[in-house]
C-alpha positions as CSV (number, residue, x, y, z in Angstrom):
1,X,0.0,0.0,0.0
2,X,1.0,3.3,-0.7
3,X,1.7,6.5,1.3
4,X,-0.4,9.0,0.6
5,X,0.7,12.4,-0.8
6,X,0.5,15.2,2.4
7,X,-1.2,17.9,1.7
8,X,-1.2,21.6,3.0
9,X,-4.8,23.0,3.5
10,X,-3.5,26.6,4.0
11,X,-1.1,26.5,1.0
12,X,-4.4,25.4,-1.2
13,X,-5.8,27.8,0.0
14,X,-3.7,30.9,-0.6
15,X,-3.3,29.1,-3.8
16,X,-6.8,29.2,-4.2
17,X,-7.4,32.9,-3.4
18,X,-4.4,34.3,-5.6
19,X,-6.2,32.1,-8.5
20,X,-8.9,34.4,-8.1
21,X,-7.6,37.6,-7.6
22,X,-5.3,36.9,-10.9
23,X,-8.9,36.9,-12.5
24,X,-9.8,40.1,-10.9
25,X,-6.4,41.6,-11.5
26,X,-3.1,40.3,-12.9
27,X,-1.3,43.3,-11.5
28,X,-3.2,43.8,-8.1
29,X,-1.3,46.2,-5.7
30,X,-1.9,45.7,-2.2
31,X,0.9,49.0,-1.6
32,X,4.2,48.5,0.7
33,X,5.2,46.8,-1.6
34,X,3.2,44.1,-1.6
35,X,1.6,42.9,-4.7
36,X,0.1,39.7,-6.2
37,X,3.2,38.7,-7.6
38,X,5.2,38.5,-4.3
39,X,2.4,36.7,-2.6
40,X,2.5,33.9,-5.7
41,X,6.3,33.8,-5.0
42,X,5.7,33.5,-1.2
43,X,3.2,30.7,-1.7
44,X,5.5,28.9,-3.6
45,X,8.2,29.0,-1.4
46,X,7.5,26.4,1.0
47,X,7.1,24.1,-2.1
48,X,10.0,24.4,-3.7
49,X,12.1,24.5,-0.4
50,X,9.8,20.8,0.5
51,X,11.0,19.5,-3.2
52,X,14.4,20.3,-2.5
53,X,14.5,18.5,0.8
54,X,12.9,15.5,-0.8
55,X,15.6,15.4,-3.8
56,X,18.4,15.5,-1.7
């Protein structure tokens, strides 16, 4: 039997939300220099860092 894949409710979620503001907005500016793109890159940040762990 196989192990099953662990997922991260809050990370489907954010992934979720920016999905739907990317409708709205592609360029969305949230000011301070926050914007949508930063949040995409923060949300994909714990994935990339998990793959890498994984690889090694």
């Amino acid at each position: 039997m196989s192990r099953q894949k662990r997922t991260y409710r809050v990370l489907e979620k954010a992934e979720f939300r920016t999905a739907g503001l990317k409708a709205i907005d592609p360029t969305m500016d949230f000011g301070n220099g926050r914007n949508l793109e930063s949040m995409t890159q923060l949300i994909e940040l714990p994935i990339s860092v998990n793959l890498s762990k994984k690889s090694a």
